[in-house]
C-alpha positions as CSV (number, residue, x, y, z in Angstrom):
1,X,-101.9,-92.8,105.4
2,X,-98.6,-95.0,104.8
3,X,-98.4,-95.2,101.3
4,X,-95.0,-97.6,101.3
5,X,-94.0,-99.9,98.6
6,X,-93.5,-103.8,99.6
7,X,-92.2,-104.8,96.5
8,X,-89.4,-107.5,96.4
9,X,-87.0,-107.5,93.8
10,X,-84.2,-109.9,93.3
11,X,-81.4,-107.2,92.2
12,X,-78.0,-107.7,90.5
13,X,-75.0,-106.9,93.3
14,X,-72.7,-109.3,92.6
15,X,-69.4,-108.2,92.6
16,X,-67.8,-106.4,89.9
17,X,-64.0,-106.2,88.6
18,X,-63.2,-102.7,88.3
19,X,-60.2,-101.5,86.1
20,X,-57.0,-99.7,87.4
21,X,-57.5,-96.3,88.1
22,X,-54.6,-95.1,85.8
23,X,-55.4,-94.0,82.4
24,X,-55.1,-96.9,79.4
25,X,-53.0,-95.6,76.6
26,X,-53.7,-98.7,74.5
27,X,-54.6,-97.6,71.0
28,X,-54.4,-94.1,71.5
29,X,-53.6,-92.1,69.0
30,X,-50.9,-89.4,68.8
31,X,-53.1,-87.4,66.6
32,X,-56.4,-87.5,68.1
33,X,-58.8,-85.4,65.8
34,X,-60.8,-83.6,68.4
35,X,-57.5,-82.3,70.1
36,X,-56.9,-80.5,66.8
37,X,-60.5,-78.1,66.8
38,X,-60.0,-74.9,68.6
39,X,-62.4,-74.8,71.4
40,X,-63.7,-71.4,73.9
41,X,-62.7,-73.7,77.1
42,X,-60.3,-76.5,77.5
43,X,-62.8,-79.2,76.5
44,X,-62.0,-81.1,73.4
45,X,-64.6,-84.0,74.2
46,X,-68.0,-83.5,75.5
47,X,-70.2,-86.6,76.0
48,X,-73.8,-86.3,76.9
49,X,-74.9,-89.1,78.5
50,X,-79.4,-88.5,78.1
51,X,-81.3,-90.7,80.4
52,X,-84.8,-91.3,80.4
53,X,-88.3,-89.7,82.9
54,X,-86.3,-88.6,86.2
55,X,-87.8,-85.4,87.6
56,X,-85.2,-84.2,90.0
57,X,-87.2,-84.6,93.5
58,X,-87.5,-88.2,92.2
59,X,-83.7,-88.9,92.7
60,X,-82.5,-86.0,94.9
61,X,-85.7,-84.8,96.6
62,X,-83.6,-85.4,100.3
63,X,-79.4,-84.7,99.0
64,X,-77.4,-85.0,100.3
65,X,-79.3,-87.2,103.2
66,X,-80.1,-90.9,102.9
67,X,-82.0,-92.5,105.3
68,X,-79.0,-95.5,105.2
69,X,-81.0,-98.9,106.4
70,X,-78.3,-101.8,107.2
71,X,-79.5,-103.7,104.2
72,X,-78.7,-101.5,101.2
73,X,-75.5,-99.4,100.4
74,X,-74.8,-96.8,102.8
75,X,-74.0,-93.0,101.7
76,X,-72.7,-90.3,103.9
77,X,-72.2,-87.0,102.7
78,X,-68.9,-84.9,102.9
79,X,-68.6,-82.2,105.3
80,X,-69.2,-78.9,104.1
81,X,-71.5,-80.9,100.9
82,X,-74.1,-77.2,99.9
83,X,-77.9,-78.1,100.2
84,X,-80.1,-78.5,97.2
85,X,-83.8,-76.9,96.6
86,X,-85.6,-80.4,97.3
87,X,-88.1,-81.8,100.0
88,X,-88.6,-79.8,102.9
89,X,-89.8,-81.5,106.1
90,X,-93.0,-79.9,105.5
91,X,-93.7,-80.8,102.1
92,X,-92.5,-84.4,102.9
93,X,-95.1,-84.7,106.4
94,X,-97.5,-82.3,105.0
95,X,-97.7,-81.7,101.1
96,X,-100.6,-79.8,99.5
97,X,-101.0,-82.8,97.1
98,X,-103.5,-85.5,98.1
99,X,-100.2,-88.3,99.3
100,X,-97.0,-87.3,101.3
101,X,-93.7,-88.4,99.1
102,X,-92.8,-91.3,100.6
103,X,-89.3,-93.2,99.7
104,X,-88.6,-95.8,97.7
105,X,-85.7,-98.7,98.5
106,X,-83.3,-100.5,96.5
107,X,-86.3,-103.5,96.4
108,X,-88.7,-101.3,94.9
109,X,-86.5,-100.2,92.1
110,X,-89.1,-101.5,89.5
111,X,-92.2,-98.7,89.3
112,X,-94.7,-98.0,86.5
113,X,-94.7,-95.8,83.8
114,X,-96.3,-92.7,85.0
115,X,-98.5,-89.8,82.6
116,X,-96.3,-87.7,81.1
117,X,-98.2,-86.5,78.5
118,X,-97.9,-82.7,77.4
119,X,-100.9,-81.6,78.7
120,X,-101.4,-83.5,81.8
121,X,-98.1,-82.5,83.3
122,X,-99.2,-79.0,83.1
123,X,-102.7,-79.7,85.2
124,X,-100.3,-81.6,87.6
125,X,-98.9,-78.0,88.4
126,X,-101.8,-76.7,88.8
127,X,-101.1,-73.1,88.0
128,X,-98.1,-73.1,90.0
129,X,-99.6,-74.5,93.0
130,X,-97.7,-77.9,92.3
131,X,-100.6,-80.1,93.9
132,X,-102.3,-82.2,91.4
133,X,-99.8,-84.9,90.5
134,X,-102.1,-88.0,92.0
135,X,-105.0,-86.4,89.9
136,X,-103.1,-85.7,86.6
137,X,-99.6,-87.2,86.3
138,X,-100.3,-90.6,87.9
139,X,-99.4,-94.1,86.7
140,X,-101.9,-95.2,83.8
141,X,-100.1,-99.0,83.9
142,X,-103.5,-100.0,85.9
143,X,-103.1,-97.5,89.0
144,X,-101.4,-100.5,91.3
145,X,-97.4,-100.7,91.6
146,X,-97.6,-104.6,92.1
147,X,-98.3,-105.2,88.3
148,X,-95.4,-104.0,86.9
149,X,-93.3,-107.1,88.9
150,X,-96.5,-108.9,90.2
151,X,-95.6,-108.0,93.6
152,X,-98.8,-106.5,95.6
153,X,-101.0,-104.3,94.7
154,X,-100.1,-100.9,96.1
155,X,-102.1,-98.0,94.8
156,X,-99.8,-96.8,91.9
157,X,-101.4,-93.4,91.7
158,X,-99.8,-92.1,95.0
159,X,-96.5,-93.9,93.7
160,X,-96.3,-90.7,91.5
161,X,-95.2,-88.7,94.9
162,X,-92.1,-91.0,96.1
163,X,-88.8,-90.5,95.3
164,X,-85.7,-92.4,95.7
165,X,-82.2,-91.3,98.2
166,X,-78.9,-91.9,98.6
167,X,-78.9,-95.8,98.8
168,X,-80.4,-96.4,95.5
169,X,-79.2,-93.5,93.0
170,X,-76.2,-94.0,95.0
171,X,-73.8,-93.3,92.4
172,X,-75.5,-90.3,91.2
173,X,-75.3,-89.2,94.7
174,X,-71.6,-90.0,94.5
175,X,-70.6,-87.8,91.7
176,X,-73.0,-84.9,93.0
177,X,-70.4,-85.2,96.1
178,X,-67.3,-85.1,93.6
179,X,-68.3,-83.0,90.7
180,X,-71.2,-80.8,90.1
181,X,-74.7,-80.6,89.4
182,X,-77.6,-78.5,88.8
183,X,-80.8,-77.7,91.2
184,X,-82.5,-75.3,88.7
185,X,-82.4,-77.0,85.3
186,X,-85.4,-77.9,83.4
187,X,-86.9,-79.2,80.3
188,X,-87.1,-76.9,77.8
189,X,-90.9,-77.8,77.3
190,X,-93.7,-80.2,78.7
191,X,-94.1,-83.8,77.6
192,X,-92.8,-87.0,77.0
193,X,-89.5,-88.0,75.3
194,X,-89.7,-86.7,71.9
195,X,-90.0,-83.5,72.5
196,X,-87.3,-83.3,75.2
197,X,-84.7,-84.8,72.6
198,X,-85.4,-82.7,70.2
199,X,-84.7,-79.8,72.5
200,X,-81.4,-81.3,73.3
201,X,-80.3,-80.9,69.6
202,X,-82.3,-78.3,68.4
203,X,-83.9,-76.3,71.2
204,X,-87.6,-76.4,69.1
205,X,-90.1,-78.9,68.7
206,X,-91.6,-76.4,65.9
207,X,-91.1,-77.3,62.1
208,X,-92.3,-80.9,61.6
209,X,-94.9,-82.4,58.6
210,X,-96.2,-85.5,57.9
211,X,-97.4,-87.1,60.9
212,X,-96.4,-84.3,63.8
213,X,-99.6,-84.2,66.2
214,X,-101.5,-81.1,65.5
215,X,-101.2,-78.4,67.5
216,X,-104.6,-77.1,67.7
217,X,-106.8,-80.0,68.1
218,X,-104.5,-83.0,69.5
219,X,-105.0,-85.5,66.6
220,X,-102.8,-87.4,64.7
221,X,-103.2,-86.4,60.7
222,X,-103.2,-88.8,57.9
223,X,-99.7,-89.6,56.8
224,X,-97.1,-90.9,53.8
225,X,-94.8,-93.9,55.5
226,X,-91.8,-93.5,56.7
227,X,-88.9,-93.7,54.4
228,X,-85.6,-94.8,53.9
229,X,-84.5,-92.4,51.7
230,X,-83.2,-88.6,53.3
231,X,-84.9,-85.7,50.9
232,X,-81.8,-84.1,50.7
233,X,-79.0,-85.8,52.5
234,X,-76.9,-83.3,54.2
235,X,-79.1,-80.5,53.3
236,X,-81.3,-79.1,56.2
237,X,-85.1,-79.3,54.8
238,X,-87.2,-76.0,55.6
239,X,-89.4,-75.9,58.6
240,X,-92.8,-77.3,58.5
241,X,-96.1,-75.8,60.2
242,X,-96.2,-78.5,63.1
243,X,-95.5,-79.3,66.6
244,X,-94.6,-82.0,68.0
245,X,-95.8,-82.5,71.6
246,X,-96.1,-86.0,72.1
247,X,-94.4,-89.7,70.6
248,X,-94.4,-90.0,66.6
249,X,-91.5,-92.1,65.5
250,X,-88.9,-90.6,63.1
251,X,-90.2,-90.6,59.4
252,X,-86.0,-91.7,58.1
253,X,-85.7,-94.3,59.9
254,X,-86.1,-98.1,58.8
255,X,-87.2,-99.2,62.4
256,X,-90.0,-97.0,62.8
257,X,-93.8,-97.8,63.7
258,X,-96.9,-96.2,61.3
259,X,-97.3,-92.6,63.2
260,X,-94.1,-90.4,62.0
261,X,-92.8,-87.1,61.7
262,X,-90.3,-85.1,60.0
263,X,-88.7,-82.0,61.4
264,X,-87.4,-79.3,59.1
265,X,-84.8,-76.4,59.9
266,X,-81.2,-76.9,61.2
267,X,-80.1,-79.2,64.4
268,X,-77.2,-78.9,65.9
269,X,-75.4,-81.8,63.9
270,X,-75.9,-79.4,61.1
271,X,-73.9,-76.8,62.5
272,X,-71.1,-78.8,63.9
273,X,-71.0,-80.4,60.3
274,X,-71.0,-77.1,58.8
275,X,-67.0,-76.9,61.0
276,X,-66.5,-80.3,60.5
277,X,-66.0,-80.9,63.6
278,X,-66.4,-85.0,64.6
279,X,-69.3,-86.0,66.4
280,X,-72.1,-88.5,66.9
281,X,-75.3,-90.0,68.2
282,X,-74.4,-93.5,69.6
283,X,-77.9,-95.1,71.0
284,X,-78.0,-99.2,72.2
285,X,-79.5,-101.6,69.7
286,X,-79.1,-99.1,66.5
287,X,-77.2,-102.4,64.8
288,X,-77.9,-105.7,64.2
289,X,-77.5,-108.0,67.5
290,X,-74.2,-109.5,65.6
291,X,-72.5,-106.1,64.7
292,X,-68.6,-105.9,65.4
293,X,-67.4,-102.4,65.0
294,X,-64.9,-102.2,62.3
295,X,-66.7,-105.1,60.1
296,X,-69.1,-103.6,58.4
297,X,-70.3,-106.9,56.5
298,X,-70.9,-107.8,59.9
299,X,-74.0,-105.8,60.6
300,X,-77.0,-107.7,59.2
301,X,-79.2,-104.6,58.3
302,X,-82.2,-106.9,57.9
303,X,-82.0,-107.6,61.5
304,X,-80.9,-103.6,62.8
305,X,-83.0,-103.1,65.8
306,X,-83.6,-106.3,66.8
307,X,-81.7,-106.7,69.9
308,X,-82.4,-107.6,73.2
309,X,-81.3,-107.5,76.8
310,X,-82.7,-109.1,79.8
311,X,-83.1,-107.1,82.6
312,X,-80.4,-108.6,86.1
313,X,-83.3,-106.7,88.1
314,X,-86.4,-108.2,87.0
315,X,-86.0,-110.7,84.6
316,X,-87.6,-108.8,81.6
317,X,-86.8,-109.3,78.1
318,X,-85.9,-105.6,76.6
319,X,-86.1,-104.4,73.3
320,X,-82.8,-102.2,72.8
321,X,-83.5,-99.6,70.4
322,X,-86.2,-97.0,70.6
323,X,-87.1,-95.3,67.4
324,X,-88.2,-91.9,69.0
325,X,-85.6,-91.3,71.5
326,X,-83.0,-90.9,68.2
327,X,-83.4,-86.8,67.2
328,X,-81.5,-87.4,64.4
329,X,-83.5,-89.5,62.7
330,X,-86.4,-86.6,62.3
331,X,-84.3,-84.6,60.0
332,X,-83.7,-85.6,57.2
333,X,-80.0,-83.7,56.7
334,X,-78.7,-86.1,59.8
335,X,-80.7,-88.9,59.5
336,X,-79.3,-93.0,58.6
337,X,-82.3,-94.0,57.5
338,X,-81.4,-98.0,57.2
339,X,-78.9,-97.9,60.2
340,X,-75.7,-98.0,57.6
341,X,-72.5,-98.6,59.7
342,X,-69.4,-96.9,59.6
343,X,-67.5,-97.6,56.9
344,X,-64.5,-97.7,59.5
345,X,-63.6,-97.0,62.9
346,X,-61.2,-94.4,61.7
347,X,-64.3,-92.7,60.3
348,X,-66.3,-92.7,63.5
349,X,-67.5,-89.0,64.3
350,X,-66.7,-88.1,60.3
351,X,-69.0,-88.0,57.8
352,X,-69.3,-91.4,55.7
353,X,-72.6,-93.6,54.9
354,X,-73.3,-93.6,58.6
355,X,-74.2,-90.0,58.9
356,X,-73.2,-89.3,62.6
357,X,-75.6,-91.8,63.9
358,X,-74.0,-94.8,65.2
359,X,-74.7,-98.2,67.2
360,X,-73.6,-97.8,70.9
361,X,-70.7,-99.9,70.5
362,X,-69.1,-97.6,68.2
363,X,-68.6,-95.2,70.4
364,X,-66.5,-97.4,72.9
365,X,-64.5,-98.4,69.4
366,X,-63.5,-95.0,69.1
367,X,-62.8,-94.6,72.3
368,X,-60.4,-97.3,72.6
369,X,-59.2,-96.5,69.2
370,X,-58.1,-92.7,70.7
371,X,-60.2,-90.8,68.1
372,X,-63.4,-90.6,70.2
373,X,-65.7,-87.4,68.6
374,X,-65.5,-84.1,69.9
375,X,-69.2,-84.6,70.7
376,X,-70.6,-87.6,71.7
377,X,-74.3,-88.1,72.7
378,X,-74.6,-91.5,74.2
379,X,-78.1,-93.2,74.9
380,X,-78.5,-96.7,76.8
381,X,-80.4,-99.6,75.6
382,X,-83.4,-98.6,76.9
383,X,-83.6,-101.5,80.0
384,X,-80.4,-99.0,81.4
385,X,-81.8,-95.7,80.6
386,X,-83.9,-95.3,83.6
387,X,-87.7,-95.1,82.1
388,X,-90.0,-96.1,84.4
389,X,-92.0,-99.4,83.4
390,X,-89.5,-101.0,81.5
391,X,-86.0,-99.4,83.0
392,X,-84.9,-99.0,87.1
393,X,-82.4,-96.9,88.8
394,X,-80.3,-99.9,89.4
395,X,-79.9,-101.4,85.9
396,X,-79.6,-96.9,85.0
397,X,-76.8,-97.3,87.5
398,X,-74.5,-99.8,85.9
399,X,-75.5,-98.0,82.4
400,X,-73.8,-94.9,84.1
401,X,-71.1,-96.5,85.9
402,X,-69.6,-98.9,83.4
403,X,-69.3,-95.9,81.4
404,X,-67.7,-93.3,83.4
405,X,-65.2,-95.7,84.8
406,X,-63.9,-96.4,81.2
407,X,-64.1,-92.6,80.4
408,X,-61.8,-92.1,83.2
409,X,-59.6,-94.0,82.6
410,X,-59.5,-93.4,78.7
411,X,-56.3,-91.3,77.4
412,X,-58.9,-88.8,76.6
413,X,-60.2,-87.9,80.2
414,X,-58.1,-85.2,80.6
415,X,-60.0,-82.7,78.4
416,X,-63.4,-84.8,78.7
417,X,-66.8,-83.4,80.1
418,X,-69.1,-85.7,80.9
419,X,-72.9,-84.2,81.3
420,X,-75.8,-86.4,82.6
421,X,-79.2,-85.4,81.7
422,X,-82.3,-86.1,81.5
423,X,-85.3,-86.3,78.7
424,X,-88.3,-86.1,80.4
425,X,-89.8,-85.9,84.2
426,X,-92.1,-89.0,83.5
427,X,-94.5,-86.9,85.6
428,X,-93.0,-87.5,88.8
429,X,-93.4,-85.4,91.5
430,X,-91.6,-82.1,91.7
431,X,-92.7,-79.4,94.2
432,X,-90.9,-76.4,91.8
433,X,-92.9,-74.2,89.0
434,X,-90.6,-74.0,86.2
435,X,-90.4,-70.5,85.1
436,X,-92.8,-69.7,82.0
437,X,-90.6,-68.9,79.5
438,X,-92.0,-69.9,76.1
439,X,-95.9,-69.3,75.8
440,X,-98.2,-71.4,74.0
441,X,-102.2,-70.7,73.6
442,X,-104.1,-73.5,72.5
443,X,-106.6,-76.2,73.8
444,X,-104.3,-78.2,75.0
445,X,-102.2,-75.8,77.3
446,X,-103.4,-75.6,81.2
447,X,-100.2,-74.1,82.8
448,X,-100.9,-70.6,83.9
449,X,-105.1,-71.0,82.6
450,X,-107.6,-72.7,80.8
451,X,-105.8,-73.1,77.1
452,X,-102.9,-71.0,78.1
453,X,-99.7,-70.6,79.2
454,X,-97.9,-67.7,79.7
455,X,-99.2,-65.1,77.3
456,X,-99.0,-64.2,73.3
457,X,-95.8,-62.0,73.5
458,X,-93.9,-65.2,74.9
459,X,-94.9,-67.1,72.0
460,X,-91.5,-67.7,69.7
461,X,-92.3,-67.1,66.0
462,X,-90.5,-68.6,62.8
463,X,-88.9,-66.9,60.5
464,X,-91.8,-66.9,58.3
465,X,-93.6,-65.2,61.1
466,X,-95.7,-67.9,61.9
467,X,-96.8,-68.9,65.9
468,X,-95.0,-71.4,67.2
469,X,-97.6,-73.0,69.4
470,X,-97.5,-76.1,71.9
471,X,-94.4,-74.7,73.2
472,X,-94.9,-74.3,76.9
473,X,-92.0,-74.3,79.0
474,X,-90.1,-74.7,80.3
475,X,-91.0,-77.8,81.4
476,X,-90.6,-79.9,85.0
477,X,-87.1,-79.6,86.5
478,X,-84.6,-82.5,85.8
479,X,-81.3,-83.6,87.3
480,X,-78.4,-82.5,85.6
481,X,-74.4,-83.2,86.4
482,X,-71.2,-82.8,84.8
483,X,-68.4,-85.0,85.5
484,X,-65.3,-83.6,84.3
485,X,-61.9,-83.0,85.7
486,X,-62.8,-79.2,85.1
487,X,-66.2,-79.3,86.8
488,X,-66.4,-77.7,90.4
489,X,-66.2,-80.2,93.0
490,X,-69.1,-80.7,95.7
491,X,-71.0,-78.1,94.1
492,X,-74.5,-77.5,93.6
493,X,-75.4,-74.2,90.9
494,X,-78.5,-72.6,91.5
495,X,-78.6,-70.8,87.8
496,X,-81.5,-71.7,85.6
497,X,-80.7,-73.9,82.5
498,X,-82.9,-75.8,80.3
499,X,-82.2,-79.1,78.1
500,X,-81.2,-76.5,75.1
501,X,-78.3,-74.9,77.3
502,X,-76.2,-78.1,76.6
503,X,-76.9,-77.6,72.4
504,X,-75.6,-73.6,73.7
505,X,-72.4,-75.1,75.0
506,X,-72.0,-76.8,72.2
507,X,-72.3,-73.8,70.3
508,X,-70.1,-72.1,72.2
509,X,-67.4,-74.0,72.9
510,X,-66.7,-74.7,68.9
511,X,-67.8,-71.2,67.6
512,X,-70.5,-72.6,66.1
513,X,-73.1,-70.1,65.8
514,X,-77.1,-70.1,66.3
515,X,-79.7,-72.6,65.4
516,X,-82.3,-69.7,64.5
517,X,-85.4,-70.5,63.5
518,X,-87.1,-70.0,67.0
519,X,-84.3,-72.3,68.8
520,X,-84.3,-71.4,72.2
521,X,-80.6,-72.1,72.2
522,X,-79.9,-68.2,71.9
523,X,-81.7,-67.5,75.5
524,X,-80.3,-71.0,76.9
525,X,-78.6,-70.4,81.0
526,X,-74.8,-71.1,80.6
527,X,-73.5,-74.4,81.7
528,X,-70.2,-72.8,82.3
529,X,-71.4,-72.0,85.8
530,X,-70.7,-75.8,86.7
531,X,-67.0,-75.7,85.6
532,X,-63.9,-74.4,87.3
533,X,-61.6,-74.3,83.6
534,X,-59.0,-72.8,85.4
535,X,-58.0,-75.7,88.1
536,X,-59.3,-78.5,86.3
537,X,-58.7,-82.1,88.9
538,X,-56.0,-85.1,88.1
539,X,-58.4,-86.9,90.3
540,X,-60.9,-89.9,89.2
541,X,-63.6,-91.4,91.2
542,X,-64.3,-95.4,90.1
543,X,-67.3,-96.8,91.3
544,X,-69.0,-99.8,92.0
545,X,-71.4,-100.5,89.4
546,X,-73.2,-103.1,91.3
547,X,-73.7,-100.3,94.6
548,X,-72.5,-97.2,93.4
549,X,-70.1,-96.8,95.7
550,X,-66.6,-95.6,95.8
551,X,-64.4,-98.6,94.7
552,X,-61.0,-95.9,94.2
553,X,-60.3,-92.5,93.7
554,X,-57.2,-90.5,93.6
C-alpha cells in the first residue's frame, strides 16, 4: 500500500542575503578569554548546537542519495562521498514492520508529534527485531497527518516509518558532504527530551527528588513547587533516589509548569566552573520578548518566557522557551531561577547573577563582541529546533544555517567546533538496535524482555550503592555532525558514541575530570574520531538558508 503524504505547505524560500565569506573582525577582541585556557586539541570554542526528535533514518535513511524532483532543491553527492548504515532497498520495499518507509518532500515538512515515551520506544524494537514502530511509537496527535496543517487525512500511524532525503534536510546533507558526521551515535537512554539533555550535561538521569517520575511504578509523586531560589547556589546538591524517564519541568526555574524535578550530583557546568573556564547555556525565549543584550534594565523579568515566533512554514504562533529542554535549570548549583541577565556582555560565559544560563541572543552578543565562551550549548526557539508537531525541517534549517554562516565567518572560526545533535528520536523509525549498554529492570522496561533490559550486572550504581534503575540504553540512534575547520572532510565514522560522549569531550579537551556518580561519561566513544587536528581547513561552506544549498565556499 502507498502510504504517501499530500500535504501542501506554503514554505518560506524567498531569497536570502548571505554575508561575505571572509571572516568579520568587527569587535573582536585581542584578548579573547577562551584562547587563553589550555586545551588537549586545538579547539578553544566548542558550540553544541542540540536539536529536537530526529532519529537518524528520519533525515539520512538514503545519504548520500536524494531522489531530486524538479520542484524542490536538488542535491548531488561528491564523488568518492563513503556510504552510511541507513535504508537498504530491502528494508525500504520490504520492511518487517507493518508500512514500507516512504519519503517525505519539502511540502510535507509539517508532521505530528510521534510516541516517544520511555517505554514505548523500547516495544517499538521489539527485542531487537526493530518491527513494531506503527504498533508502539506511532503518532498519538489523532493517528491522521492532515491535522496537524488541516491538509487530508493520511493515516499518521504509518507516518512513523518515512523519512526525509537530500532535498529537504538539504543543508544537513550539505555539511555531511563537507565535514563529518556520525552513523553509529545514539542516545544515551530511551525517552523523550528530558532525559536526553540531561545526558548531554551529565551523562545520568539518576539523582532527582521532588517530582522525578518513579522508577518503579510510572507515577508522578506528590510534590513542593517549583522555586526561585537555588538550595545552594554554586554548590552541587547530593543525589536523590529518583529517575527521571519522562517530561517534569525544572524545579529552579520561574517559567515552569506544576510537575518538577530536581537533580542532585555534579553536571558538567560544575566541573568547567570548578577551572573557570567560560561557558554557557543560550536557549530562545529565556528573556523577556524586549531584552537587548548589554541592558540589563531592559529585560522585563515579569514577562521572561513569554515570547513568540510565527512559524514562515505554517503560520503557527510558537511559544519560544521550553522549560524542560534547559538541563541547567534541574540543578540547583547551575540553575537562574528568575532568568537574571548578564550583568554585562563582558561577563558572558563568567560567572555573575546569570549563572551560565543565558537568552539566545547573548550568545550572538559575545560573539560579535570576540569573547564568545569556550563552551557554548545553543538551543533554538523551539518553532526552529526540529520537534515534530510544532517544529519542521525547513524552519530547523534556517535555525542551523543562519548560525553557522555567522560562526564562519566570526574571528573565532578558526579554532571553533561546531557539533549538531540531537535530544531525542521522537520515535521515528530506525531499523538499528542500539547496543545495550546500561541495564535497567523494572515494570516499565521491554527492551531485551518483559520488565528488562539487559541484565542486573549492567545496572550503574551510585556511590551510595544504590541501583540506578530506568536507565536503559542506549537509546535509538541520532544524527550527529561536527562542523569545524578541524573535522575530516566527507567522512562518515562508524565508532559508537552516545549523547554523553560530547560532555567526555568536554572533559577532555579542558582537563576537566569525571562527573562520577554513575555518569556514563567515563565509558562515553570518543568524538575525536571525527576530527583531523592535524590539517585543520581555511575553507568555509555558506549556505542558503532558504534551500540549503551552497551559496559560497572557498
Amino acid at each position: 500500500m502507498n502510504h504517501r503524504r499530500t500535504l501542501s505547505i506554503a514554505a518560506a524560500v524567498g531569497a536570502v542575503a548571505v554575508a561575505a565569506v571572509m571572516p568579520s573582525t568587527a569587535g573582536a577582541k585581542a584578548n579573547d578569554p577562551a584562547t587563553a585556557l589550555a586545551t588537549t586539541t586545538p579547539i578553544k570554542h566548542l558550540v553544541v548546537i542540540f536539536q529536537e526528535n530526529v532519529s537518524f533514518d528520519h533525515y539520512f535513511g538514503t545519504y548520500p542519495n536524494a531522489l531530486n524532483p524538479q520542484a524542490e532543491p536538488g542535491f548531488t553527492a561528491k564523488s568518492g562521498t563513503p556510504s552510511v548504515n541507513g535504508l537498504s532497498p530491502a528494508l525500504l520495499s520490504s520492511n518487517p514492520n507493518s508500512a514500507n518507509p516512504q519519503r517525505l518532500s519539502r511540502s510535507q515538512a509539517h508532521t505530528c508529534d510521534m510516541n516517544h515515551d520511555y517505554t514505548p520506544e523500547q516495544s517499538a524494537a521489539d527485542h531487537g527485531a526493530m518491527d513494531k514502530f506503527v504498533e508502539n511509537s506511532s503518532s498519538s496527535t489523532g493517528n491522521t497527518l492532515g491535522q496537524c496543517l488541516g491538509g487530508a487525512a493520511t493515516p499518521g500511524n504509518m507516518a512513523v516509518m518515512d523519512y526525509y532525503d537530500g532535498n529537504t534536510v538539504t543543508a544537513l546533507w550539505n555539511y555531511a558532504q563537507h565535514f563529518a558526521m556520525s552513523d553509529n551515535s545514539y542516545g544515551t537512554g530511551y525517552g523523550p527530551s528530558t532525559p536526553g539533555v540531561l545526558n548531554l550535561v551529565a551523562g545520568n538521569t539518576y539523582g532527582a527528588t521532588c517530582g522525578a517520575q518513579d522508577s518503579v511504578n510510572g507515577t508522578q509523586p506528590a510534590c513542593g513547587a517549583k522555586t526561585t531560589q537555588p538550595a545552594t547556589p554554586g554548590q552541587p546538591q547530593p543525589q536523590g533516589a529518583g529517575t527521571v524517564y519522562g517530561d517534569p519541568d525544572p524545579m529552579f526555574d520561574t517559567c515552569s509548569g506544576t510537575g518538577v524535578a530536581a537533580v542532585g550530583g555534579k553536571n558538567v557546568g560544575d566541573l568547567l566552573n570548578t577551572q573557570n573556564v567560560t561557558w554557557g547555556w543560550f536557549e530562545g525565549g529565556f528573556a523577556s520578548p524586549g531584552y537587548v543584550p548589554g541592558q540589563p534594565s531592559s529585560d522585563n523579568l515579569g514577562q521572561v518566557c513569554t515570547g513568540t515566533h510565527t512559524s514562515p512554514v505554517t503560520g503557527a504562533v510558537v511559544k519560544d522557551y521550553s522549560a524542560h529542554h534547559q538541563p541547567f535549570q534541574y540543578y540547583a548549583s547551575t540553575a537562574n531561577p528568575q532568568h537574571l541577565p548578564p550583568t554585562s556582555i563582558d561577563r558572558i560565559g563568567a560567572q555573575d547573577q546569570a549563572n551560565h544560563q543565558y537568552d539566545l541572543s547573548d550568545f550572538w552578543a559575545s560573539v560579535d563582541n570576540g569573547s564568545m565562551p569556550a563552551v557554548s550549548f545553543l538551543k533554538a526557539p523551539r518553532y526552529q529546533d526540529g520537534h515534530a508537531g510544532y517544529s519542521n525541517p525547513l524552519d530547523e534549517q534556517t535555525f542551523l544555517v543562519d548560525s553557522i554562516n555567522k560562526l564562519q565567518q566570526s574571528s573565532s572560526w578558526k579554532d571553533t567546533a561546531v557539533v549538531i545533535s540531537y535530544d531525542d528520536s521522537d520515535g521515528w523509525y530506525d531499523h538499528v538496535m542500539a547496543p545495550v549498554m546500561i541495564g535497567s529492570q523494572t515494570q516499565l522496561d521491554t527492551l531485551t524482555a518483559a520488565g528488562q533490559c539487559g541484565n542486573a550486572h549492567q545496572v550503574p550504581t551510585s556511590s551510595t550503592g544504590a541501583a540506578e534503575q530506568t536507565r536503559c540504553g542506549f537509546g535509538p540512534r541520532l544524527p550527529l555532525l561536527v562542523i569545524s575547520p578541524f573535522a575530516k572532510q566527507n567522512s562518515v565514522d562508524h565508532s559508537t558514541t552516545d549523547q554523553s560522549s560530547i560532555t567526555r569531550f568536554i572533559e577532555d579537551n579542558w582537563s576537566l575530570g569525571r562527573i562520577g556518580s554513575g555518569s556514563w561519561d567515563a565509558n562515553a566513544g570518543t568524538l575525536l574520531n571525527l576530527f583531523d587536528m592535524n590539517n585543520p581547513s581555511e575553507g568555509r561552506l555558506i549556505l542558503d538558508p532558504s534551500t540549503g544549498q551552497p551559496s559560497s565556499q572557498d
